[in-house]
Each structure stands twice: as C-alpha cells, then as structure tokens.
N, C-alpha and C positions, 0 to 999 in steps of 0.2 A: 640390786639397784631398784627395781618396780617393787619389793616389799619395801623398803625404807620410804618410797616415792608416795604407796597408800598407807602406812604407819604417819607420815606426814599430812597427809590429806587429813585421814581420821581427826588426829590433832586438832584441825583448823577447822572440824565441824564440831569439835566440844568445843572449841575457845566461842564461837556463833554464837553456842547457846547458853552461856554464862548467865545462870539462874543472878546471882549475887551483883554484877554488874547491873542487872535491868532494878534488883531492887533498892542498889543504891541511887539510882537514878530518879524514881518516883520519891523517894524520901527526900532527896536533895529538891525537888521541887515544892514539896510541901514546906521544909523549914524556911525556905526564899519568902514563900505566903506570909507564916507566922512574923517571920522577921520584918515584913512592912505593918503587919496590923499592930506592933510590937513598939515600931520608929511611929506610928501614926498618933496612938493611943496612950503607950507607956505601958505599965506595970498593973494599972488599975484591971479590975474584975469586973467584967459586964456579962448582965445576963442575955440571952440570949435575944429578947426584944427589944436592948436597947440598942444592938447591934446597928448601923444603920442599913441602910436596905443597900447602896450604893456598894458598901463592903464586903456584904454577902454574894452581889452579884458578878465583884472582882473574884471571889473567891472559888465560884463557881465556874469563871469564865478559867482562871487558872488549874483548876480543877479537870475542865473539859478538853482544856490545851494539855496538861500533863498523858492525860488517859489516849489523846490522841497520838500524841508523841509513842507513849508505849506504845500502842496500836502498829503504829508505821514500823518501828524500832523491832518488834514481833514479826510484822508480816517480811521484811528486811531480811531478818534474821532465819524466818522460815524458806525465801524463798533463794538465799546465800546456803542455807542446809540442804536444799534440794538437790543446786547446782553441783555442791560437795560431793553430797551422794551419785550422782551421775556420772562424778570424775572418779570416784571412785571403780563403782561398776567401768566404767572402763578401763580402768588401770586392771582390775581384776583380767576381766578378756582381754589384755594385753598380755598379761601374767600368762595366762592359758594358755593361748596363741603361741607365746615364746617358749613355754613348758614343751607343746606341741613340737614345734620346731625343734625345737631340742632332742626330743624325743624321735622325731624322723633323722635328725641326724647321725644319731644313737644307729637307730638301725640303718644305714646305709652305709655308716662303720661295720657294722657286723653282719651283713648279710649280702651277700656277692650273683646271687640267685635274683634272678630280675623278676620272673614273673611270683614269689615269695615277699620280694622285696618292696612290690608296688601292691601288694593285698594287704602286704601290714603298714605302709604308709595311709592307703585308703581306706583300710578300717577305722585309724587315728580320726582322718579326716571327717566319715560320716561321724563320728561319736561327739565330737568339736560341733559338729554345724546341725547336729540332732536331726540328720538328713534322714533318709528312708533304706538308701540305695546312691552307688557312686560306682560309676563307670572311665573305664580309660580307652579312648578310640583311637586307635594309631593308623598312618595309610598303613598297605603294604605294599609288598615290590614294583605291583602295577598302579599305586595309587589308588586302592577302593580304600575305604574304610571299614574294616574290622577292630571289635571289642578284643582287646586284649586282655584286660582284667575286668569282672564282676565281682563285686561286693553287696552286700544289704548289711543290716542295721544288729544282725544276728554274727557278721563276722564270717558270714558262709559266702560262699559263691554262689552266684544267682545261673541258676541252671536256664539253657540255651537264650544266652543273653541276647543275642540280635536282635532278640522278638519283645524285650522287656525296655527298652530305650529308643526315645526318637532320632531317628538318623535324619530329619528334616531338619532339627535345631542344632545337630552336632554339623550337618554340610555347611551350611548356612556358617555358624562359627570357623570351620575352617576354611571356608573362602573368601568370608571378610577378613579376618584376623578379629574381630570384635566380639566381645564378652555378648554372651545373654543371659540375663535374670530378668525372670515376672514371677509376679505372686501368683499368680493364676492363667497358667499357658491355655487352658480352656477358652478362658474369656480374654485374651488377648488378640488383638487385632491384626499382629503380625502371623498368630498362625491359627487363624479358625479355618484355614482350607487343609490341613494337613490333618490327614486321616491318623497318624501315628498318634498323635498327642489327643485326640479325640478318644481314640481305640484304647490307652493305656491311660484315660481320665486321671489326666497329670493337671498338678496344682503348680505348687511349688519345684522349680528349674532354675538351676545355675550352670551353664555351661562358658568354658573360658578355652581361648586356645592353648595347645602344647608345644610347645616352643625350644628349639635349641640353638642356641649362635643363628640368632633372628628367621631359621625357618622353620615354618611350622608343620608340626611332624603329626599332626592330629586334635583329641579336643577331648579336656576332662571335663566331669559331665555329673552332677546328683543333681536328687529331687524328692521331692514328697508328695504321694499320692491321695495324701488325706488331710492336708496342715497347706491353706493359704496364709502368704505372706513369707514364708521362713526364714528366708533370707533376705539379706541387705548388703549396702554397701561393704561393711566389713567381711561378711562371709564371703565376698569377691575378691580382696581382697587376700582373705586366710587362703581361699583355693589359686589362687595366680599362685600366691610363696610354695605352697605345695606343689604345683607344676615345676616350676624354678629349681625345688628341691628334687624332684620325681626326674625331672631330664637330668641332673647332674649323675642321679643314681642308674638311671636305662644307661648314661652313655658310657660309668665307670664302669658296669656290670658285663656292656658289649666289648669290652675292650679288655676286661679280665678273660670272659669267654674266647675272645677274638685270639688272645693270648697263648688259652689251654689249647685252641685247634691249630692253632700255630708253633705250640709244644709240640704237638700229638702229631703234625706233618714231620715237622723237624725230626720226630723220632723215628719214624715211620721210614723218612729218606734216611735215616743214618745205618737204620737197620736194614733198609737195602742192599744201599753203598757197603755195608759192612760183607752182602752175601755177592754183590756183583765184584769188588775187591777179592772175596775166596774166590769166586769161582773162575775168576783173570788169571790169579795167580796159581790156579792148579792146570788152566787152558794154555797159560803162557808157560806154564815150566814143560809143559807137554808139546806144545809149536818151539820151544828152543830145544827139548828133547830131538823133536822131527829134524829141524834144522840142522844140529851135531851130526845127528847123525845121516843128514843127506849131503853137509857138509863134508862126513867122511866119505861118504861114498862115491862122491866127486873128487872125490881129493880134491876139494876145493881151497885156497888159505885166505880168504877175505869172504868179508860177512854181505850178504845179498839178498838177506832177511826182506827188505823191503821189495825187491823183483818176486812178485808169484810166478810162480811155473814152476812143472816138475816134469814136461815134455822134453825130450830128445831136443828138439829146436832151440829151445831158451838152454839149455844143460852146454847144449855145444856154443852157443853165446858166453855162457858163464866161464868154462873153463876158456876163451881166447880172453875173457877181462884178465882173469888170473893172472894169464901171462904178460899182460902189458900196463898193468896200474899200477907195477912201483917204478916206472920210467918216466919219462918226462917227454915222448914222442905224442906227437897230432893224432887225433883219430877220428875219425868222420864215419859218422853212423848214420845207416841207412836207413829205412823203415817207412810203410805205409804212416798217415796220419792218424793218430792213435793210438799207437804202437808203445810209445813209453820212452822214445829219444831221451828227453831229458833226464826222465829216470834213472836211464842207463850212466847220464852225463853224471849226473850226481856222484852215484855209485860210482865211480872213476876217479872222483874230487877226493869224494870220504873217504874211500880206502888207502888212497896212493898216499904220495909223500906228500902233498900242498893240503894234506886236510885240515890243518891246525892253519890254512891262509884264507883268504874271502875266496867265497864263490859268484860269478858272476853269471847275467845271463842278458840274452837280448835275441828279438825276433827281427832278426836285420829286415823280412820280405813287408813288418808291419809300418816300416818307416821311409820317409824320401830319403833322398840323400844326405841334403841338409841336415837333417834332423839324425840320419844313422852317423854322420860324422860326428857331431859333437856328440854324441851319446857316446859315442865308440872310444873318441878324444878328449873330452870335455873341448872348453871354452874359459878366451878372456875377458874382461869387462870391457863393454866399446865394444866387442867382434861383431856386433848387431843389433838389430834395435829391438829392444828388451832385458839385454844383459849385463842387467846392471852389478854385476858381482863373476868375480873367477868360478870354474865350477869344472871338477874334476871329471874324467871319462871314466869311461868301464875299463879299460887299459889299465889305467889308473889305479884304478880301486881294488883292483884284483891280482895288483902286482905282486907276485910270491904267490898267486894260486892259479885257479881255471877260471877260463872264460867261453863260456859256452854261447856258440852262434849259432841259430835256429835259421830254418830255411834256407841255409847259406848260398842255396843255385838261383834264388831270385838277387843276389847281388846286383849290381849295375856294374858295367865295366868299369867306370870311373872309381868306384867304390872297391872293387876287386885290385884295380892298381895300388889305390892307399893303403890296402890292406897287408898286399903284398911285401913293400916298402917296409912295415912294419914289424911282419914277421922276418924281413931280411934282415934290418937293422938293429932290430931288438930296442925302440925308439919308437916316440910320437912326438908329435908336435900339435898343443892344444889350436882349435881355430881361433885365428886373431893373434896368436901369440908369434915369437919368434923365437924362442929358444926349445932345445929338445931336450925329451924327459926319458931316460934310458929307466926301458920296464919288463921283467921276467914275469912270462905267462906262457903254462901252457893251454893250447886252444884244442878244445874239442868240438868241432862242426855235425851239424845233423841236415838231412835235406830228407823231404819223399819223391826226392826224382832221382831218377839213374845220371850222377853228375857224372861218371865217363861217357855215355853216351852224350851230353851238352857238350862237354869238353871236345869230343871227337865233333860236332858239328860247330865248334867255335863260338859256339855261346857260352862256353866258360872258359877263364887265361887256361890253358896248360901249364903254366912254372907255380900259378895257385893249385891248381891242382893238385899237384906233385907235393907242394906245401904242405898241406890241408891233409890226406890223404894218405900218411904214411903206414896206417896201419884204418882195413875198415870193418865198424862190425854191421852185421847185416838184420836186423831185427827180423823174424817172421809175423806175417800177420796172424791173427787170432783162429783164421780159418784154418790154420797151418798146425793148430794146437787146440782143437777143442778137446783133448782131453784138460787142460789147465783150467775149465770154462767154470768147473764146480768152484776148484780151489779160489778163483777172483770173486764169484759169486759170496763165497764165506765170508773172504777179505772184508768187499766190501758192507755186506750187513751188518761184520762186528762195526766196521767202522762208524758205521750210521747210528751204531746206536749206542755206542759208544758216545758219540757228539752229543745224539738229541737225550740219551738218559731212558728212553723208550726200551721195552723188551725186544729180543732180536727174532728180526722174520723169521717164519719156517718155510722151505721152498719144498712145496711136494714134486715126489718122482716125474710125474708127466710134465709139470711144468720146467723141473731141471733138463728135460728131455729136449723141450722145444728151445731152452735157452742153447743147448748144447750141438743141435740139429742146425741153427741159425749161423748165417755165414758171417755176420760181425761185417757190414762193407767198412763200418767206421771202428772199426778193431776194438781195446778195450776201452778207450774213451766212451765210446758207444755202450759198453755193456756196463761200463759203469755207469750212463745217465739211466738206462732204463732199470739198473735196481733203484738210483735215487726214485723214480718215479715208480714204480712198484712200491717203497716203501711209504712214500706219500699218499697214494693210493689205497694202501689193504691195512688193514687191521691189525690180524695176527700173523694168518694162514696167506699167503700168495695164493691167486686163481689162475684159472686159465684167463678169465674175461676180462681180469686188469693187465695181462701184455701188451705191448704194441700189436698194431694191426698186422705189420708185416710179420710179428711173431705169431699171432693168432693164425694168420693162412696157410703158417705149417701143418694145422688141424681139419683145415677146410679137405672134404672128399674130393679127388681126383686130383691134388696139387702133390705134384712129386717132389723130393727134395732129393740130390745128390747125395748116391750113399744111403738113402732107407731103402732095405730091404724088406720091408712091409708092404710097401708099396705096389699095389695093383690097377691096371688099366679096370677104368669103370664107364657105363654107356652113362649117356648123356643125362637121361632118366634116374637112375640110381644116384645120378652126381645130385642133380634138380629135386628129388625126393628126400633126402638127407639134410641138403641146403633147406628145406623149408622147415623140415623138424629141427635144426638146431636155433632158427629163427623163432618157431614158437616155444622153445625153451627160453632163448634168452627175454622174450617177451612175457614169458609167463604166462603162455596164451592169447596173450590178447592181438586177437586176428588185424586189428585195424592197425595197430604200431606194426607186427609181424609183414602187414603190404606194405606200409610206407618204408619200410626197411628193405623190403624187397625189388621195391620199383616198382609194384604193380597195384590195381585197382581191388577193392577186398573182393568181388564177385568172381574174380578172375583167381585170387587163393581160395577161394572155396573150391572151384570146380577143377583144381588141381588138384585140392585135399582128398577130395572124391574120389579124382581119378586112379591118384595114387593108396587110396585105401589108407588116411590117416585122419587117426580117428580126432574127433573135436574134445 
C-alpha cells in the first residue's frame, strides 16, 4: 500500500512539471496579441516604424504579463514539487519504519531468548535512527535500575554498560513517565548539573519510557556522541513502537521461560512422586508384611492397622476388641486423655457388623444440656427460637450403626435420665416434637475418670451404668508402654510428610532416648504435638535443642528420671559447673547471652568460669 501511495506521489510531481503544458500556455498568449493587432489593422503589412507607438507598448505590456504569469506558474510549480518531494521522503520513512516493524515482528516470531531477542530488535533500532548506541534499562526486583541490554552501532554489546549511559536522564524518564529528546544534552538546561552527561560528552539523546499494561517497567534509551540534532519528532516516535513491540516480546519470552521452569518443576515433582510412590509401596508391602504377621501371631481376626503398639498392654486390648466387635453389646472405654478412646471407638465400628452404617460421635462434657439434647435428638421447627427447619439428632443419623459418646461421666443427671430412657426403649423423641422415632444403635462410651468409682458415690445413675458398661476396655497410658514410643514416633513422621510432601525427619538415638525416657502426662496426643512441632521446627536431622523444655531437662546434670540407671547423685558444684558449660554451648560463647540465661550478672559468670577452671 506505501509503494503504490509514493508511485502516486511521484506521478503528481511529473504531471507539476509538464514541460508542454507551460509551453502551450505562452503560445496561447502571444496568438490572443497577434489576433488584436490582426482585428485592429487587418491583413495589411506594416513596417516596423509605422507601427504605432500605443501598439508596441500593448504588446509589450502583454508581453511582461505573459512572462510574469510563467514566472508565478514556475515558482507554483516549483514550490508544489517541493511539497511532493517531501511527502515523498516521508512515505519513504514510513516505508522503512513499517519495513522495521515488520521486521521486529519477524523476530519476536522466531526468537523466544529474551535477552537475544532485544539485541536484535535494538540493533534494527540504532541502524533506523543512525543512533551511536542504544540501551534498555529495566528496574529489578528491588526497583534500582539496571542495563539489561547494550548495543552500539557495530551490533556488539557495549562492554560494562552502567558506566557508558546516563542514569540521570533514564530516572528522570521513569519517574515522570515523559519522553526526553535534546539535540544537545550538553547545552541543555535541564541537565547542565548532571555530571553523567557532562562526563560521557553526550549530544544527541532519546530516551522514552518502557511500558507494559500502563506500568512502567524502565526506560529505552540511544544517543550520539558526536551528531547534534539526530533526532526528532519521528524518531520518538519509531522508538515508543519499538518499546510497544520490545514489551510484547520480554513479556511473551517471560512466560515461554516462566513455562519451561514450570515444565521442569512439574517434572522434577513427578519424578519424585514417581520414587516416593516406589518407596510406599515396598514400606507399605513391608508394614502389611509386619501386620500379617503380628496379626498371626495374635491370632488376631480383625485389622487394627491403624492402633500403633506392639506392647503387651495395647496386644491384651487388642485380643478383648477381637472378642467383642462382631456383637452388638455397649462398651465403655476407659483411658487417661490422649490415650486414643476414639480410636479404639472406630476400630469397633469398622470392624464389627454396623461398618457399612454411619458412624457417629459427640463430646457430650463440651455441651449444656440444651444443646446435648437436640444434638443427641435433633429438633422441630418452632421448638426454639432459631429453628426454623426440622433437624435430625445423632440418634438419628446413625441408626443402623455406632454412636460414640466422649466424656460420658460429665453427663448431667437430667441428661443421664434421657439417655437412659433411650437405651431402654430403643426410641427418641426429637425436642418440640411429639411423636417417637424407633432407632437401632449401638453405643460405645469413653470417659478418663473411674465411672464405678462416680457411680459408687452417686454422681453417676447405677441402671446407666450398667447400661453403658456391659463389657469395658481399659486403655493404658503411654508411660505404660514406652516401648511403642519408637513405633508412633515413625507413624507420625510418615504422616507428616506424607501431608506436607516434605522429606521425612530422622530421629537420632539420644534424641529417641529422651522421647522414650519422657513420661507422656498427655499420652500420645502429647507426643504426637511435639513431633508436629519438632517437624516445624528442624530441617532434616531432629536436635536435642528443638525438644520441649520438659524434654530437654531429661539431659540437664543431676535430674533423675524413673528408671535411668545411668543416673548418679552429683554435688551441687559439678551440677553448677556442667550447667554453665552447656550454657556457653548453646550460646556459642557469648558470655553476656550465656548470664542472662543464667540469671546472673556477667562478672559474676566470670569468677565462676575461674573458679571452676572453664576455659573462655
């Protein structure tokens, strides 16, 4: 279209200067002359002095009018071929320009390499603007500004660019957002104080900002150090489209790259997964190996995979579930807090006959009354103010299976009556309603208090009791079983990292020592928060110095623990001299942290460090 547009132009500056039109024009004037001297005179032949003088000086004055006419008709013509010519030259650097463009397009098809791909757009660029040198300034992560790409006029990269461009006139552009061009940054008024453009006796500068979905990401940048004037309006122009083009290519470039790292992740976790999947599946055919065969050796007939232990305590639990989870009899299980109640409750659900029914649950001690009734019963619509909809109890929902009741000795008596009622009749009746809803469940209760002992001082019914109670298992706490201490320890780390995808802790000997030394008040609930927090905590390796404190004191000199035979009476002095050296261990030495940890003043741990002959 621009070559047809200057083959057009051209055209209309030959038709301008149409030799043959100017000459018919002066002829056409001269025969107008004859033809009056012709109508004046006639045919007749006069000589030259008979002419009259009046005639000669029409002829003359026609004469003077024609030649001026040409004149104007000339200068017209000349200065209509000027205008021509200049629309020309501009169509031409239109031509270029869009050539250009073209050509940056070209490569930004074919080249996916960003910092490649903005060397060969900015070499186009100087070669177009017959620049010297052309720069590309992007922030970085923190916002400075750094040269991304250096170019010069040779197509090379301009070695340690920071020092070859003004970072005065690139700020400046990217904290206005406004373009700079001067023909002579020298003798320009905006920057005679800036030593940069002084020091690299710069002429000619174009600097414009870089731009993407309207933020600006830095500031493209040429100039000439020997050519004032170079640029103009259009070369501002040419370099803005180049930006426009330069960001579509950085940001298509970052997002092929952004791509490959996000292949190369993908690949990287499948090839994991690939080896954490083998190495489950040769762990887990080895822990159902274990299983089988600790399941034979229990003669056990139901799966308790999920119960760790392999002590005597939990073994003599296991075989009494055996015997009683394909019944349909109460069982009420005992157990300190932390112990695994519910656990057990499961295990009783899944294996028995109701496991294909719902399982239910509820913490009767976390609820008033009101609130354990209709949870227990549900509720009508109307029964209260809020209930604007029927809503089924746990009774309910779990009819044809278990329902397991937590805490069941903080009941209320009020609450122990309905309960009873319930288990007599095999019936509920929702609150607010009137009619009753006949419901098969068996109920498995858990408490951590001795309910025959309530029961004997009448703080619990007796005929509940009896109810509740027909067969009980007794859970041991974890102090009862530290040999199992390892096996939950493993449990829980595959678990964890299992969840998070993380590799799994190693627990060194000492440290499994102290886990296993530890009396557990809060049984395995307890040892299972401090692996979660041990695993939050360490890296790879567990320490001694990410335990809990009450775990660390098992290591403290002269604290005895039940059961170490290691264990020796030490004087007060050997305790106090010990205590300070593993003080300036964990401090690293440093005596002033090592006092405030101590309690005391630093001058007062020197003249102990003395005392005791420990060296600084």
């Amino acid at each position: 279209a621009k070559d047809a547009e200057i083959e057009t132009t051209r055209g209309a500056a030959v038709e301008a200067v149409d030799v043959d039109r100017l000459r018919d024009s002066i002829k056409r004037s001269f025969d107008e002359i004859l033809d009056e001297v012709t109508q004046a005179y006639g045919d007749q032949t006069m000589s030259p002095e008979r002419i009259p003088e009046r005639l000669l000086e029409e002829v003359q004055t026609r004469i003077n009018e024609a030649r001026n006419s040409l004149y104007g008709e000339v200068n017209r013509m000349s200065e209509q071929n000027r205008r021509l010519q200049h629309d020309i030259e501009f169509l031409m650097e239109e031509k270029n320009n869009l050539s250009l463009l073209q050509e940056i397009s070209r490569a930004i098809n074919s080249e996916l390499n960003m910092n490649k791909l903005i060397s060969k757009i900015l070499d186009m660029v100087i070669e177009v603007m017959q620049a010297e040198r052309g720069f590309l300034i992007l922030k970085d992560k923190k916002g400075k500004l750094v040269v991304r790409v250096a170019r010069n006029i040779d197509h090379d990269s301009v070695k340690k660019p920071e020092f070859k461009v003004s970072f005065s006139i690139a700020k400046r552009v990217v904290k206005t957002g406004e373009p700079i061009l001067t023909s002579n940054a020298q003798e320009d008024e905006r920057f005679k104080d800036k030593i940069s453009v002084h020091d690299l006796k710069l002429k000619s500068v174009l600097c414009v900002p870089f731009m993407l979905k309207e933020k600006i990401l830095g500031a493209a940048y040429v100039d000439n150090r020997f050519v004032s004037g170079l640029f103009g309006e259009r070369d501002l122009e040419m370099l803005n489209a180049f930006c426009n083009q330069a960001a579509i290519a950085l940001e298509n470039a970052r997002l092929y790259e952004e791509n490959l790292d996000k292949q190369k992740v993908v690949e990287n976790l499948n090839r994991q997964l690939r080896q954490k999947v083998n190495t489950q599946q040769v762990e887990l055919a080895k822990v159902k190996s274990v299983l089988e065969d600790s399941q034979k050796q229990l003669g056990l007939k139901y799966d308790y995979s999920k119960i760790i232990g392999k002590s005597r305590p939990m073994q003599e639990v296991l075989k009494l579930l055996d015997r009683v989870i394909d019944t349909q009899i109460p069982i009420l299980i005992q157990g300190e807090s932390g112990t695994g109640k519910e656990l057990i409750a499961r295990a009783i659900h899944y294996n028995g006959p109701n496991r294909g029914k719902p399982f239910a649950a509820e913490n009767v001690a976390a609820l008033p009354d009101t609130l354990l009734e209709s949870e227990l019963f549900g509720y009508k619509r109307g029964a209260f103010t809020g209930a604007d909809r029927d809503k089924k109890g746990l009774f309910e929902i779990a009819n044809g299976g278990t329902l397991f009741l937590d805490e069941v000795a903080e009941m209320s008596e009020n609450m122990q009556k309905k309960l009873l009622r319930v288990l007599q009749e095999g019936e509920i009746r929702p609150v607010g309603g009137k009619q009753y809803i006949k419901v098969k469940v068996r109920i498995v209760s858990a408490t951590n208090k001795d309910l025959k002992t309530r029961m004997e001082k009448g703080e619990f019914r007796e005929d509940l009791y009896y109810r509740l109670n027909v067969v009980t298992v007794n859970l041991p706490p974890l102090r009862d079983r530290p040999e199992d201490v390892p096996l939950l320890v493993n449990h829980f780390l595959t678990k964890i990292s299992e969840e998070t995808g993380r590799p799994r802790l190693e627990i060194p000997p000492d440290v499994m020592r102290l886990l296993e030394r530890y009396k557990w008040p809060g049984n395995v609930r307890e040892l299972e928060n401090e692996i979660n927090r041990l695993a939050a905590l360490s890296d790879r390796v567990v320490s001694v110095d990410s335990l809990s404190q009450n775990l660390r004191m098992l290591q403290e000199p002269g604290v005895p623990v039940e059961g170490d035979t290691h264990w020796r009476a030490r004087t007060l002095k050997e305790i106090e001299r010990e205590t300070i050296i593993r003080t300036l261990r964990a401090t690293g030495g440093n005596k002033v942290e090592a006092a405030r940890t101590l309690g005391i003043d630093r001058t007062t741990l020197y003249n102990k460090m003395h005392r005791y002959g420990i060296e600084e």
